[in-house]
C-alpha positions in Angstrom: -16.5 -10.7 20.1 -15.8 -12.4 17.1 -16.4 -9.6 14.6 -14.1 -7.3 16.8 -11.3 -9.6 16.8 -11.7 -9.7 13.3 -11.7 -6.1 13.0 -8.9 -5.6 15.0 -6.8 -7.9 12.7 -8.0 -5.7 9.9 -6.9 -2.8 11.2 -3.7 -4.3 12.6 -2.8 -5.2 8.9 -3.8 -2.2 7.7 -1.0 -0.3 9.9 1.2 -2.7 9.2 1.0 -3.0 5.6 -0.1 0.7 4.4 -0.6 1.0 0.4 1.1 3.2 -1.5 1.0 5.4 -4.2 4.3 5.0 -6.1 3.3 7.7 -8.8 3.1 10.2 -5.6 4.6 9.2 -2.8 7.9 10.7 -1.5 10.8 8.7 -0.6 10.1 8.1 2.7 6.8 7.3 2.3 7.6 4.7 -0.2 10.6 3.5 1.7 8.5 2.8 5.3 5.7 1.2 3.0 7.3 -1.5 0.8 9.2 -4.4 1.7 12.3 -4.5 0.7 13.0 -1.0 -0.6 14.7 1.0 1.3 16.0 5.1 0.9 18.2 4.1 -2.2 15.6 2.3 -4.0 13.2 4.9 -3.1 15.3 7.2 -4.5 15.3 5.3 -7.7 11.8 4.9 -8.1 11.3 8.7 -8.2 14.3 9.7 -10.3 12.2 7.2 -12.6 9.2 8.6 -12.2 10.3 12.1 -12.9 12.1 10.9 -16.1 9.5 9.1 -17.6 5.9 10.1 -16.0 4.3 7.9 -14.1 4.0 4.1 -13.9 1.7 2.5 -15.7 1.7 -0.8 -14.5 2.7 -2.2 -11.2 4.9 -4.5 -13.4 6.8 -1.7 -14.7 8.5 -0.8 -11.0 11.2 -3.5 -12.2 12.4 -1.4 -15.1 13.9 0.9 -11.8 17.6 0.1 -11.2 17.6 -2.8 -8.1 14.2 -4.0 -8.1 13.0 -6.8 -9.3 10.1 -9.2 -9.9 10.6 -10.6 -6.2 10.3 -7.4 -4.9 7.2 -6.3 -7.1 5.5 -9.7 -6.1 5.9 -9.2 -2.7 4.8 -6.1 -2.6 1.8 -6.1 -5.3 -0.8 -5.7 -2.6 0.4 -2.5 -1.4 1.7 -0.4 -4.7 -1.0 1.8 -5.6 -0.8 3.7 -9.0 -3.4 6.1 -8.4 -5.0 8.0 -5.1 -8.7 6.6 -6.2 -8.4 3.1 -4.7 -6.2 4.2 -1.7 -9.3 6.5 -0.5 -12.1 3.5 -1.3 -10.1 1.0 0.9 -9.7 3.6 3.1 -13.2 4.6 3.5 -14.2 0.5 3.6 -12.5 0.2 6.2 -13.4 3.1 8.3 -17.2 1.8 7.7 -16.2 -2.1 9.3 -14.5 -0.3 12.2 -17.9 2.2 12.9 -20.3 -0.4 12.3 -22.0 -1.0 15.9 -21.8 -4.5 17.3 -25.4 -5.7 17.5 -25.6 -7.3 21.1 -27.5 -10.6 21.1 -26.6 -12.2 17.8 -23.3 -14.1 17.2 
C-alpha cells in the first residue's frame, strides 16, 4: 500500500510539474510547463532561441527579456536542454508504475 501511495505521488508530480525542453518546445508547451512564464515570455524564449541557437545552459534563460534568476531557480527542475534526459525520466518512471506489487512483504 505504501509503495502505491508513493507511486501515485510520483506520478501526481510528474503531471503536475512536466519537464521541458526549452531548446524545442513551442510556446504553449513552454508556457503550461514553467512557473511563472506565461505566452509573452514564451514568446521571448523562442525569438531567442531562433536568434542565437539553442541554450546552452539552464542559466542562460535569464539573458531572455523578463526572466530572471527567480524564475530560472524555480523552475531548474523542469527546463530540459535536450530530448535525452526527458525520455530516461520518462521511461524510469513508467518502470516504478509497471513494477508488480509483491503481496506479502511490506
Amino acid at each position: 500500500m505504501k509503495k502505491l501511495l508513493f507511486l501515485l505521488a510520483l506520478f501526481s508530480a510528474n503531471v503536475l510539474a512536466t519537464p521541458v525542453n526549452i531548446n524545442t518546445a513551442d510556446a504553449q508547451t513552454i508556457a503550461e510547463s514553467l512557473n511563472g512564464i506565461g505566452e509573452k515570455k514564451a514568446l521571448a524564449i523562442i525569438a531567442y532561441r531562433e536568434k542565437n541557437g539553442d541554450f546552452k545552459t539552464i542559466e542562460s534563460l535569464t539573458e531572455v527579456a523578463g526572466i530572471g534568476d527567480k524564475t530560472v531557480e524555480k523552475n531548474r527542475e523542469d527546463i530540459l536542454l535536450t530530448d535525452t534526459i526527458e525520455k530516461e525520466v520518462n521511461k524510469k518512471v513508467k518502470k516504478e508504475v509497471e513494477k508488480p506489487e509483491v503481496k506479502g512483504k511490506k
